[in-house]
C-alpha positions in Angstrom: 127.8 59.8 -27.8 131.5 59.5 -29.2 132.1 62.6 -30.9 131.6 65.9 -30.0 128.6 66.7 -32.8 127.1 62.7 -31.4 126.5 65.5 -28.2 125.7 68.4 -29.9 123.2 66.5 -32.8 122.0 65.1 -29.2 121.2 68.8 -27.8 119.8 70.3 -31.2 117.2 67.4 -30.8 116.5 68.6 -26.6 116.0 72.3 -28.5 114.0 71.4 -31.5 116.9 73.0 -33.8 115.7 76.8 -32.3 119.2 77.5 -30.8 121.0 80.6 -32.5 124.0 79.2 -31.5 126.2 78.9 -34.6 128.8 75.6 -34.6 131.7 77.3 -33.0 129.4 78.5 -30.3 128.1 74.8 -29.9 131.8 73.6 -29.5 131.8 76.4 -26.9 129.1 76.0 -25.2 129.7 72.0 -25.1 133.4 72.7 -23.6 131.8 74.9 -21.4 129.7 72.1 -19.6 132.2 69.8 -19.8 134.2 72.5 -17.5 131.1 72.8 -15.5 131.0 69.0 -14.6 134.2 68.8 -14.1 134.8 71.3 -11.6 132.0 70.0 -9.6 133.8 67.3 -7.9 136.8 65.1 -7.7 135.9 62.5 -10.5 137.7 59.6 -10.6 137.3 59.5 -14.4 139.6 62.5 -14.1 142.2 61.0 -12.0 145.8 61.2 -13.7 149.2 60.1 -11.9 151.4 63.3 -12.9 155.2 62.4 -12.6 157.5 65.5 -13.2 161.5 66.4 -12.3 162.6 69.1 -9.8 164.2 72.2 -11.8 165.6 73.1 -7.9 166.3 71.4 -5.1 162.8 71.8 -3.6 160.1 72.5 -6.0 158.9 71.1 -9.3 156.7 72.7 -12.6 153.5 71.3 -12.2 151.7 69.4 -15.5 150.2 71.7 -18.2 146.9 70.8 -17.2 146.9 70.1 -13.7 143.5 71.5 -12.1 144.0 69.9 -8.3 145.2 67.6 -6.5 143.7 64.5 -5.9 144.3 62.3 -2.6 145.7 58.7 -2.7 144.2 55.5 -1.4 145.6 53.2 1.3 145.0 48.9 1.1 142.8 49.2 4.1 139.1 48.0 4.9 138.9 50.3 6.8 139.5 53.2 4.5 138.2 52.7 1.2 138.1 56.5 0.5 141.1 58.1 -0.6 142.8 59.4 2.6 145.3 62.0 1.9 147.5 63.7 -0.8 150.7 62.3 -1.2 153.8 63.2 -3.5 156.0 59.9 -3.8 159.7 61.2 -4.0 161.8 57.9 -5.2 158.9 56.1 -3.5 159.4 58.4 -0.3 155.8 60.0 0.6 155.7 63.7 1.2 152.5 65.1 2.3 150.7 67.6 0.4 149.6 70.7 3.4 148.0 73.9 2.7 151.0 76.5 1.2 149.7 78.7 4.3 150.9 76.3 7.0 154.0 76.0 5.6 155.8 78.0 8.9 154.6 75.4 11.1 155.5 71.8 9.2 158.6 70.7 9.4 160.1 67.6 7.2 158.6 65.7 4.4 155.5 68.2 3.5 154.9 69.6 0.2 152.3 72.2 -1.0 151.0 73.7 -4.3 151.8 77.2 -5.2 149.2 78.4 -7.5 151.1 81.9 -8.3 154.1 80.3 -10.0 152.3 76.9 -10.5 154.7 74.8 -9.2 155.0 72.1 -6.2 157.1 73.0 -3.6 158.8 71.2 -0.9 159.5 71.7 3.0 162.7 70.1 2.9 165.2 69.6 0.3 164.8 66.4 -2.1 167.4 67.6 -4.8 167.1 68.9 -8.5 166.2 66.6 -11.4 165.0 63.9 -9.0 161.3 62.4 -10.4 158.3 63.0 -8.2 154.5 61.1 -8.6 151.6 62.6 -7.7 147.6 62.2 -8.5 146.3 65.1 -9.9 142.5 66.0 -11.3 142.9 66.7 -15.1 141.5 70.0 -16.7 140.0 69.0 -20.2 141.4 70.9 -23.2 138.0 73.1 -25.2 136.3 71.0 -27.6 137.1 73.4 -31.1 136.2 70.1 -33.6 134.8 66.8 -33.7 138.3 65.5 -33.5 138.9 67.0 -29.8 139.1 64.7 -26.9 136.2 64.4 -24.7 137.9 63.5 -21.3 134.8 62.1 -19.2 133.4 58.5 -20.1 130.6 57.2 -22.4 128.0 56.8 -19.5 128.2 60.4 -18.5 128.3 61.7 -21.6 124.5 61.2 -22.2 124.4 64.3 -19.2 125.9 67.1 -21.7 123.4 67.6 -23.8 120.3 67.9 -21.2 122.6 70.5 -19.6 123.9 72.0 -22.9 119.8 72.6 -22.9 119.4 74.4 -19.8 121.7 76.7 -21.1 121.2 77.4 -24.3 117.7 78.4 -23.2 119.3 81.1 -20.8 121.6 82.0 -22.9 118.8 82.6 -26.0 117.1 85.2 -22.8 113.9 84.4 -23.8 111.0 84.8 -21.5 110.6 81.4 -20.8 114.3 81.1 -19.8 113.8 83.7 -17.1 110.3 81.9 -15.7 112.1 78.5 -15.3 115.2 79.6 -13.7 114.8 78.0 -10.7 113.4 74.8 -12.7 116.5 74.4 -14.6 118.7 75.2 -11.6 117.1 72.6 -10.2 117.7 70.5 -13.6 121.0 70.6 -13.2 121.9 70.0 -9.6 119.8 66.1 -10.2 121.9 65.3 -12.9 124.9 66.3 -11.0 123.8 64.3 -8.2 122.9 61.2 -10.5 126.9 61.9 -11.8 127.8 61.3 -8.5 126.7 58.2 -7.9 128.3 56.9 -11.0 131.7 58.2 -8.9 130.8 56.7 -6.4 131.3 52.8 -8.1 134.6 54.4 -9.1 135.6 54.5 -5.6 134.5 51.5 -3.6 134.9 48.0 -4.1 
């Protein structure tokens, strides 16, 4: 499963080659999944440390394919789950707050304003002055065997089972609309098996 058509060879076999799906549609049903999976949680396999300049004194562009922001982890025993959202200015933390509660922070807060997609900041930090971050990656579409596939090996082996469930609605048959609530079902295990392979990215 190290190419995109390893996946899609994988999901013709899980359809018995019936899908009408021509090879750009596969790519696009493929990057379509790979969305799906992604947007269902905070994987760690997504987890990128985003470092940009301010182009003002208090707010920043944000990367091209930021999707969200991710919280950090503190050295404690006590906390082995990642506790808050920080921006690191020169080292400095800033904490990341929702853009609505901006009128009642005061001091080193930042928040994320989706409209212009940039990071903004309560206070002042300067222009051109470098700022680090965790951020959840988006993946670029899958258009050709060559494109990146952004999640790892292990979980790879969940596309095409999904890819399946799809294609079947997708095709409307009869059968498609009978198991609806089988393949809903489908899905929602092999997201929950996906999360217990985050889980061992989180804790040790």
């Amino acid at each position: 499963m190290n190419t995109p058509d390893d996946i899609i060879k994988q999901f013709e076999v899980y359809v018995d080659d019936l899908t009408e799906l021509s090879t750009q549609e596969e790519y696009v049903l493929l990057s379509k999944v790979i969305q799906e999976i992604c947007n269902d949680r905070s994987w760690e396999f997504l987890r990128t440390t985003g470092s940009v300049s301010t182009t003002t004194i208090n707010s920043a562009p944000l990367p091209a394919n930021f999707s969200a922001i991710m919280n950090n982890y503190y050295e404690s025993e006590e906390a082995p789950q990642p506790d808050r959202a920080v921006a690191y200015v020169n080292g400095d933390p800033h904490f990341f707050i929702p853009a609505g509660s901006t009128r009642q922070r005061q001091g080193k807060y930042c928040y994320i304003d989706l409209a212009t997609k940039t990071l903004k900041f309560t206070n002042d930090i300067g222009q051109g002055v470098t700022v680090e971050f965790d951020y959840k990656k988006r993946p670029d579409p899958i258009t050709t065997n060559a494109s990146e596939i952004v999640i790892p090996e292990e979980v790879r082996y969940y596309i095409a089972p999904i890819m399946a469930i799809d294609d079947d609605v997708i095709q409307k048959s009869e059968k498609a609309r009978s198991n609806i609530q089988m393949n809903m079902l489908s899905k929602g295990k092999l997201l929950r098996d996906l999360s217990h392979i985050n889980a061992r990215f989180q804790n040790y």
